[in-house]
C-alpha positions as CSV (number, residue, x, y, z in Angstrom):
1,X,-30.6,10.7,3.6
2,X,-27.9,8.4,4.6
3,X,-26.0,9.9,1.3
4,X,-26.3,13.6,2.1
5,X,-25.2,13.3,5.9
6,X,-22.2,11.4,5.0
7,X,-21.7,14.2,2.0
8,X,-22.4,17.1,4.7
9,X,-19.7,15.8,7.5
10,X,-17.1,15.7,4.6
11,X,-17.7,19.1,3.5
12,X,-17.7,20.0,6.9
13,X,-14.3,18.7,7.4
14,X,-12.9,20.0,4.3
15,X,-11.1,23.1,6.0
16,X,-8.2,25.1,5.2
17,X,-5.5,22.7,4.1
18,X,-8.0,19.9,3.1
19,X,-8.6,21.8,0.0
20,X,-5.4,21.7,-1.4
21,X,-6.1,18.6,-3.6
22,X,-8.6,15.4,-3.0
23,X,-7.3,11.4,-3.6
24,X,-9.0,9.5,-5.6
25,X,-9.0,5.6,-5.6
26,X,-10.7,2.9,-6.9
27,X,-11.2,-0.7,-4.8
28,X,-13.8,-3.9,-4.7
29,X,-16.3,-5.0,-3.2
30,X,-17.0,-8.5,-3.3
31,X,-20.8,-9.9,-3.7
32,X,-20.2,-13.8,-4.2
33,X,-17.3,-16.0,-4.7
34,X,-16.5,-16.0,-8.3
35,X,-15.8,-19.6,-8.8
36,X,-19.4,-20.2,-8.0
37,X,-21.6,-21.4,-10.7
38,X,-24.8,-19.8,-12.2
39,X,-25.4,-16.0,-12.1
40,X,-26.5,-15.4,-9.0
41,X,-27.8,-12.1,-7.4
42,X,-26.8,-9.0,-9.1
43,X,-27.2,-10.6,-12.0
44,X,-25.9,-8.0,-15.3
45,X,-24.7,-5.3,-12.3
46,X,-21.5,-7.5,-10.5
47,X,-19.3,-8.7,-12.8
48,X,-15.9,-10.0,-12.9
49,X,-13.0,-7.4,-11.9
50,X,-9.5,-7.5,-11.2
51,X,-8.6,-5.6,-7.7
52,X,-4.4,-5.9,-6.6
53,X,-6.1,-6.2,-2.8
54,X,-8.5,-9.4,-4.1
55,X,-7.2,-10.4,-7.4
56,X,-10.4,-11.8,-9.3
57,X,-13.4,-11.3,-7.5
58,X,-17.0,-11.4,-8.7
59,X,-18.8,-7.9,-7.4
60,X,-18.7,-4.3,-7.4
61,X,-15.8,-1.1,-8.0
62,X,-16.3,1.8,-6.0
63,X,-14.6,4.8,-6.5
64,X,-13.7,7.1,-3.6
65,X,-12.5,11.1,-3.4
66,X,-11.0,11.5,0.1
67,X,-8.8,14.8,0.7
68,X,-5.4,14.8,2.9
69,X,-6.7,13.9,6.3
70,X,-9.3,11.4,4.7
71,X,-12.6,12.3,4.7
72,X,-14.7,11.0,2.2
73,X,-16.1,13.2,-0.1
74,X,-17.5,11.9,-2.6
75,X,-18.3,8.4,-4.1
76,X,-19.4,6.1,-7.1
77,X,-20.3,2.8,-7.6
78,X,-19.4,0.5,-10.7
79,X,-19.5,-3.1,-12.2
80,X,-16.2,-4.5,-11.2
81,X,-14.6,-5.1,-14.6
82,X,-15.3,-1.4,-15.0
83,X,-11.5,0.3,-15.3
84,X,-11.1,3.2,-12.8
85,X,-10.6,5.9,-16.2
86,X,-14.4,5.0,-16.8
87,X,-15.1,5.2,-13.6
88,X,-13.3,8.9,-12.9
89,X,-14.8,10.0,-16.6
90,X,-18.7,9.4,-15.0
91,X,-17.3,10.8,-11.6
92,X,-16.1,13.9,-13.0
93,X,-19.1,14.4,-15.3
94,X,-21.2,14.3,-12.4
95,X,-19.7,16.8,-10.1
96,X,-19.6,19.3,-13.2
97,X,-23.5,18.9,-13.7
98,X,-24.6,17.5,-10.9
99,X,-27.5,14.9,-11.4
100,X,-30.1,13.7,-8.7
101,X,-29.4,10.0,-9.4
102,X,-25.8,10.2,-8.9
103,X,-25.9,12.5,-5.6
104,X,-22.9,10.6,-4.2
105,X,-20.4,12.0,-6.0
106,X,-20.8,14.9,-3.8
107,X,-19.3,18.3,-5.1
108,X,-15.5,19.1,-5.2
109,X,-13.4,20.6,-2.8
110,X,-10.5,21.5,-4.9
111,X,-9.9,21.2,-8.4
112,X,-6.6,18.9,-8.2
113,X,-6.9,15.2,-7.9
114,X,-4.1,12.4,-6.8
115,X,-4.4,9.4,-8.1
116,X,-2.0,6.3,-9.2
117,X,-1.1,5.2,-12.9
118,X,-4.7,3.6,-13.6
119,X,-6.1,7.3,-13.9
120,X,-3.3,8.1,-16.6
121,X,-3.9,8.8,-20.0
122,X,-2.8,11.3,-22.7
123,X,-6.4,11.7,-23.9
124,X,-8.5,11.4,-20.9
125,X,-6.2,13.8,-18.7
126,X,-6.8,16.7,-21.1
127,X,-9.9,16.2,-21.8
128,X,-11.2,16.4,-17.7
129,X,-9.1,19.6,-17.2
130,X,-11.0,21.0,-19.8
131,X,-14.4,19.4,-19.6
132,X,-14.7,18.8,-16.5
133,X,-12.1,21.3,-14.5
134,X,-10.5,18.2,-13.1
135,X,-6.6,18.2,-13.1
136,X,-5.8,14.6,-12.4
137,X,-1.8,14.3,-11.2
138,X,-0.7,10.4,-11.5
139,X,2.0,8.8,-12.9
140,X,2.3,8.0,-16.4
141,X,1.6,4.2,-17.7
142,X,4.0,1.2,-17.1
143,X,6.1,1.4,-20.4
144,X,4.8,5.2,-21.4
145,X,7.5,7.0,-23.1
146,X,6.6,9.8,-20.2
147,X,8.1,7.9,-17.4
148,X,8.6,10.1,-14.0
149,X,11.7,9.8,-12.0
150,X,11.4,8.4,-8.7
151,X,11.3,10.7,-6.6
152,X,8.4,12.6,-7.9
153,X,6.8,8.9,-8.1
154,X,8.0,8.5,-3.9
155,X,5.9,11.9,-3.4
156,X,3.5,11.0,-5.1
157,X,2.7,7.7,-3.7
158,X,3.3,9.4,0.2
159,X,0.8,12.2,-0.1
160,X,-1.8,9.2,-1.5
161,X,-1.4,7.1,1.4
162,X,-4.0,8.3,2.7
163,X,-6.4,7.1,0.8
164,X,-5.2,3.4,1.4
165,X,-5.7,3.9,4.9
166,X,-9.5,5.0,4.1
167,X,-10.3,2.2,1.9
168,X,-9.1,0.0,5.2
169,X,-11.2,1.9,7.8
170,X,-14.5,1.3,5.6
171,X,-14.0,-1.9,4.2
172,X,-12.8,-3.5,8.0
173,X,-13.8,-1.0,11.0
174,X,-16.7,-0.1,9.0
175,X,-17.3,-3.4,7.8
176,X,-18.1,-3.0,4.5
177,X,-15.7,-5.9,3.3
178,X,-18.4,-8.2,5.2
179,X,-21.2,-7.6,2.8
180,X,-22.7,-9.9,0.3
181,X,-25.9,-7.5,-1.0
182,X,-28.8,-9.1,-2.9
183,X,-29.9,-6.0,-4.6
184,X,-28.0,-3.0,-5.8
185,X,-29.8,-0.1,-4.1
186,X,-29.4,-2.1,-1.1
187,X,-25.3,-1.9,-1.3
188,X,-25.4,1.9,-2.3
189,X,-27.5,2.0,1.2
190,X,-24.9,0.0,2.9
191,X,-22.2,1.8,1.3
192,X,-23.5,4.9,2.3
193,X,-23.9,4.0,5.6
194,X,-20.2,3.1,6.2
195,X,-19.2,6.3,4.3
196,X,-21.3,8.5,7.4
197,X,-19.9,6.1,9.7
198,X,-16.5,7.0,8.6
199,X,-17.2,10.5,8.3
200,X,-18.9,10.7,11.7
201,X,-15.8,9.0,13.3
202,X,-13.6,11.5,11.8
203,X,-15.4,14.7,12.8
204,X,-15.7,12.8,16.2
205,X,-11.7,12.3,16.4
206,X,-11.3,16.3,15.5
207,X,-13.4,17.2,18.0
208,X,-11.5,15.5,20.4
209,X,-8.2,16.9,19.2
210,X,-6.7,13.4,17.6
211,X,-5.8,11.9,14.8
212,X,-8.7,12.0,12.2
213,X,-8.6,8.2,11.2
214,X,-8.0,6.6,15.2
215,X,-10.4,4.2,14.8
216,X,-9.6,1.5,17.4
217,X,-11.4,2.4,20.1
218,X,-14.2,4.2,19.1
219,X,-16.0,1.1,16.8
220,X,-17.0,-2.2,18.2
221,X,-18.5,-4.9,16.3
């Protein structure tokens, strides 16, 4: 339940320009400390992962689809040493035959996605558009012989800013970054709840005629 009202409020918000493309991210979400010994909870589900917000952490990856004025629309949830083009391959998959165990993902919104270089690949990208009718629009590889000026890398990065800022609502104003789950379906639960939370906040701010992510004064902890 707590997945399909968060699911509802972002297609509900998904208006007009909000359909022109959705930005997709991938972040982590920590479960212990990962210099601890043994294998604690979450055994063979958290693993080791590299995040450029944590460095190494010991947890989770979730992957978010947000669209321009950042509501969540969909979501997915993987070991952290998981690399976002596995991630975005089950994502995909899932919106284009939609499955009752992976409801999160939610359905798409537009068929254009934004995303940064760890989405990139010159089999994967193809092979989504056709597939999956997801045309994923990120910059090429450090090194790749496909290297994009900067200007089209400035754009780029400015019209996925958003999706920074969403990862920052939920993980601190939502306080998802406060976490430390014992059990997986208890974190998807969690996670979900933040997701509504942020979604609710949003339709909220609309409603009221501001800014869709003002968040200051409208959660206390």
């Amino acid at each position: 339940m707590l997945t399909a009202f968060a699911l509802h409020l972002g297609r509900l918000l998904a208006t007009g320009d909000d359909r022109a493309f959705e930005a997709l991210d991938g972040t982590g979400l920590v479960v212990r400390n990962a210099k601890r010994r043994g294998a604690g909870w979450l055994c063979g589900q958290a693993h080791i992962g590299w995040c450029t917000r944590l460095g190494w952490y010991e947890g989770l990856r979730v992957l978010l689809s947000v669209t321009p004025s950042g509501a969540v629309t969909g979501w997915g949830l993987g070991a952290a040493s998981t690399n976002d083009r596995g991630l975005a391959e089950a994502f995909f998959a899932a919106r284009a035959a939609p499955h009752p165990r992976l409801a999160s993902v939610g359905t798409p919104t537009s068929d254009r996605y934004v995303a940064d270089m760890g989405f990139s690949g010159k089999e994967c990208q193809p092979r989504w558009a056709t597939d999956h009718a997801a045309v994923v629009i990120s910059p090429p590889q450090t090194g790749s012989k496909r290297a994009w000026p900067k200007p089209l890398k400035r754009w780029l990065a400015g019209i996925r800013q958003v999706i920074e800022a969403v990862n920052d609502r939920l993980l601190f104003a939502c306080g998802l970054d406060r976490e430390r789950p014992h059990a997986l379906d208890g974190m998807q639960a969690r996670l979900a709840a933040a997701i509504g939370l942020h979604n609710a906040c949003c339709w909220l701010n609309r409603q009221r005629g501001r800014g869709p992510l003002q968040f200051a004064d409208l959660i206390a902890w």
